[in-house]
ROGUBA-242185 format. One line per field, with one value per atom (N, C-alpha, C): residue number from 1; atom name; x, y, z. Coordinates in nm, 2 decimals, padded with zeros to 4 digits. Example, Ala and Ser with C-alpha at 12.3 -4.5 7.8 and 13.67 -1.06 7.14 Angstrom:
k	(1:1:1:2:2:2)
a	(N:CA:C:N:CA:C)
x	(01.32:01.23:01.32:01.28:01.37:01.29)
y	(-00.57:-00.45:-00.33:-00.22:-00.11:00.00)
z	(00.78:00.78:00.78:00.71:00.71:00.79)
END
This chain:
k	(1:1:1:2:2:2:3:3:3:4:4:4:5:5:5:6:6:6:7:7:7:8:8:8:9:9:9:10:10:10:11:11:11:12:12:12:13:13:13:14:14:14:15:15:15:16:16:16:17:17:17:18:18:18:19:19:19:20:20:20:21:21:21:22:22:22:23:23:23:24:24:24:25:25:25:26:26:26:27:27:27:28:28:28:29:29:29:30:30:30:31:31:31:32:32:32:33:33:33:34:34:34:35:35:35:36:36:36:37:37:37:38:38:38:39:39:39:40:40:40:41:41:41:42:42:42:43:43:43:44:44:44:45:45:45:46:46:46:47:47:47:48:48:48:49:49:49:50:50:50:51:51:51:52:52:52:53:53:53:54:54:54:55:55:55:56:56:56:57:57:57:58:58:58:59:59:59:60:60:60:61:61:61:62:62:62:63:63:63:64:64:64:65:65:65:66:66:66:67:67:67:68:68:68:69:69:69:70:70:70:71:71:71:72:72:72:73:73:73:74:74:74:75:75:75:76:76:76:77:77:77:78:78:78:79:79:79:80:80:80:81:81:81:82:82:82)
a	(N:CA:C:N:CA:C:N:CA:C:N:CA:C:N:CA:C:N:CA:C:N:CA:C:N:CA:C:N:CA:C:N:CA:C:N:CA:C:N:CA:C:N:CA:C:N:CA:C:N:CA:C:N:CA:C:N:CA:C:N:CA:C:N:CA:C:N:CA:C:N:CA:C:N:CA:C:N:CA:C:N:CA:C:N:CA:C:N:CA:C:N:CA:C:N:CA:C:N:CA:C:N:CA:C:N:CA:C:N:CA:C:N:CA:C:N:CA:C:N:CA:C:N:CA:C:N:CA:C:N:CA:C:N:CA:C:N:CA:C:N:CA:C:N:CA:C:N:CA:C:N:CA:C:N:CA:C:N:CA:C:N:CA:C:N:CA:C:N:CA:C:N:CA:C:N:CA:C:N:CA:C:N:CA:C:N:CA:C:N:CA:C:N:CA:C:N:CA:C:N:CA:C:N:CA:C:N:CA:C:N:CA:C:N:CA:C:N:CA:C:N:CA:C:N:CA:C:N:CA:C:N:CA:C:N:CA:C:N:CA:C:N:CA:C:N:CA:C:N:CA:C:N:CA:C:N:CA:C:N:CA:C:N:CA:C:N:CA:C:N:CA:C:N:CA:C:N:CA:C:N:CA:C:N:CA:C)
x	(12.25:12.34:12.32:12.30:12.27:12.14:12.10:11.99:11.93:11.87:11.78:11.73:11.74:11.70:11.80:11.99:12.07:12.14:12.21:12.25:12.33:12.44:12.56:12.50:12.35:12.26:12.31:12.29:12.28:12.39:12.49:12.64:12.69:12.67:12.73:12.69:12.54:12.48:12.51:12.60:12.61:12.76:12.86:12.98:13.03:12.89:12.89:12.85:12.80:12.76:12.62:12.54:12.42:12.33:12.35:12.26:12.29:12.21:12.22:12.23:12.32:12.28:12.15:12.05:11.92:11.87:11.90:11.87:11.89:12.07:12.10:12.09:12.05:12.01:11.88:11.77:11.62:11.66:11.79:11.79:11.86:11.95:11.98:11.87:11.79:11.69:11.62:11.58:11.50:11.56:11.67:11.77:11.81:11.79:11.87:12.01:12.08:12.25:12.32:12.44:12.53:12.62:12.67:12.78:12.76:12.83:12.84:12.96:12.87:12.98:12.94:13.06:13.07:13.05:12.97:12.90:12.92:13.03:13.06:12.92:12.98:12.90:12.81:12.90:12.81:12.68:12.67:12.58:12.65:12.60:12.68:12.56:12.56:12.48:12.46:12.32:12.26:12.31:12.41:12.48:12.48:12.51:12.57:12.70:12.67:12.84:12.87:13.00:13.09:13.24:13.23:13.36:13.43:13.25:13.31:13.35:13.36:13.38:13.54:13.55:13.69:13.74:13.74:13.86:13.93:13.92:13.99:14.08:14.03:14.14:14.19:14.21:14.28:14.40:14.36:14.45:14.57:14.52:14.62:14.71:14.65:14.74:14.84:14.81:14.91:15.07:15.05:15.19:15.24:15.18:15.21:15.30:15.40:15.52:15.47:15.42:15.38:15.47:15.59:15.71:15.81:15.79:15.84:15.78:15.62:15.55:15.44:15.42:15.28:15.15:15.08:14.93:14.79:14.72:14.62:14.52:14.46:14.37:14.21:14.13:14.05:13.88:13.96:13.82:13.81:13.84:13.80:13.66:13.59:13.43:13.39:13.48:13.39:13.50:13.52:13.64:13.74:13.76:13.83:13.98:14.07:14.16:14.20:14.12:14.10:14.19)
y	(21.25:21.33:21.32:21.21:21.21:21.14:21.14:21.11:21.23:21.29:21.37:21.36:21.21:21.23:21.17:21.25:21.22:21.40:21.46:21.57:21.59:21.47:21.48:21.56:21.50:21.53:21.71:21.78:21.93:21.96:21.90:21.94:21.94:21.82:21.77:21.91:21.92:22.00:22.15:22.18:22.29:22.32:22.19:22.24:22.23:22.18:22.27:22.40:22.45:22.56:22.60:22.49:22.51:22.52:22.54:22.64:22.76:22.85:22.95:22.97:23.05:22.99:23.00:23.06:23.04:22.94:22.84:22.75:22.65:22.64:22.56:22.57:22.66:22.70:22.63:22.62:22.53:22.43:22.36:22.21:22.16:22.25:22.25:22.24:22.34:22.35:22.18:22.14:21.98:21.85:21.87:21.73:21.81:21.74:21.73:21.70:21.79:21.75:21.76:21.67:21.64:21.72:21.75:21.80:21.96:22.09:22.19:22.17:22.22:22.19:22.30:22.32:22.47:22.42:22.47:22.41:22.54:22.60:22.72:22.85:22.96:23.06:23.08:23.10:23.12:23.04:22.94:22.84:22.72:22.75:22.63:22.53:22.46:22.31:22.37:22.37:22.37:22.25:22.18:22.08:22.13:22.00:22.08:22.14:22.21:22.31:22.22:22.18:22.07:22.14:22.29:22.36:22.37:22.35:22.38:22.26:22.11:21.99:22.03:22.03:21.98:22.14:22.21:22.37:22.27:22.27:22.24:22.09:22.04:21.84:21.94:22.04:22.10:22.12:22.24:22.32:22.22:22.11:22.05:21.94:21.94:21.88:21.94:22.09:22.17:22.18:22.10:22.05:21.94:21.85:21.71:21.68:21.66:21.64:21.53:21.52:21.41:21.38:21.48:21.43:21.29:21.20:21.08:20.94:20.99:20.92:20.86:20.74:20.68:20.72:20.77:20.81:20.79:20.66:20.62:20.73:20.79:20.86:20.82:20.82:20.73:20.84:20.93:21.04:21.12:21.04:21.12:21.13:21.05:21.02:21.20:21.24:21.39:21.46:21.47:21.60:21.66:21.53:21.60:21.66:21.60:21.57:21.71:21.74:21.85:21.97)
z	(-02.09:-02.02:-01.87:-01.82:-01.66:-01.61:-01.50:-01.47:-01.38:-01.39:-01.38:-01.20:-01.19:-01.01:-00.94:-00.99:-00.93:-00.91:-00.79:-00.78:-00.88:-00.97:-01.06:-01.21:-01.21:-01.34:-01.37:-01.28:-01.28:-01.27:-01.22:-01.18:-01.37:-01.43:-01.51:-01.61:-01.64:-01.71:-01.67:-01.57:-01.53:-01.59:-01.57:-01.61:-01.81:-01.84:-01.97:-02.00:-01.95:-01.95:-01.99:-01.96:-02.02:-01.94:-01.77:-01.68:-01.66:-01.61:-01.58:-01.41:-01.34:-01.16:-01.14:-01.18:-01.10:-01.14:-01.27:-01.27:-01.21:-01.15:-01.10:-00.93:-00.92:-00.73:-00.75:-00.85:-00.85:-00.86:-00.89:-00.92:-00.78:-00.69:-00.55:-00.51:-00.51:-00.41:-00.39:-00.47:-00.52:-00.43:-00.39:-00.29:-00.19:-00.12:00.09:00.03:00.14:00.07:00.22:00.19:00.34:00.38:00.21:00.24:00.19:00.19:00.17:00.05:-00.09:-00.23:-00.32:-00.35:-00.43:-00.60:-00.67:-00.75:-00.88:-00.84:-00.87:-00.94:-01.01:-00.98:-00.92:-00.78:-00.68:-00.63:-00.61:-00.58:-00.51:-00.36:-00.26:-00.23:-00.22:-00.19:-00.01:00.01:00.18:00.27:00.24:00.32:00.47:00.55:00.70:00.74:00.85:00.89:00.97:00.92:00.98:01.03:01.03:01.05:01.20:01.24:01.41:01.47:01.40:01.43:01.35:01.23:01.21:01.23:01.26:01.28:01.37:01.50:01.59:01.53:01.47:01.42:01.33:01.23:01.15:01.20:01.31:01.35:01.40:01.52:01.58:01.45:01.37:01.21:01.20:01.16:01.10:01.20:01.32:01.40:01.37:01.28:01.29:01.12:01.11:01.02:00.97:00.82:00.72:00.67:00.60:00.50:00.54:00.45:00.49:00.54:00.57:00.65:00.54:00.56:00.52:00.56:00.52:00.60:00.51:00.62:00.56:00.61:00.50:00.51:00.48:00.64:00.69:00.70:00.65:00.67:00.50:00.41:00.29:00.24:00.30:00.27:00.30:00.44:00.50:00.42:00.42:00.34:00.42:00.51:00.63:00.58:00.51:00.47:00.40:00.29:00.25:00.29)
END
């Protein structure tokens, strides 16, 4: 069911239902993480705050008309997209 020294190991085991969140905030705690990931009941991954970088590229999006348009999306790796 996973590998045990990969972050997916706990995820996978978690969305069976067979941690408990304190268990799975001790299997967070054990890996450095990049990203900030909801790992649900209440247990977010200590990733970095990347909000005060993309708030501002959001906002100026929400003026820019996609319908009809091709768009290679070049930032999925960060979740910019999102």
């Amino acid at each position: 069911m996973g590998n045990p020294s990969c972050p997916m190991y706990f995820q996978e085991e978690n969305m069976t239902g067979k941690m408990t969140p304190e268990q799975l905030r001790a299997e967070v705690a054990k890996f450095d993480w990049y990203h900030k990931i909801d790992l649900g009941q209440g247990v977010i991954t200590p990733g970095n705050d990347w909000d005060s970088l993309w708030n501002p590229i959001r906002e100026v999006r929400r003026y820019i008309e996609y319908e009809g348009k091709k768009v290679l999306d070049i930032a999925s790796a960060l979740s910019l997209i999102n």
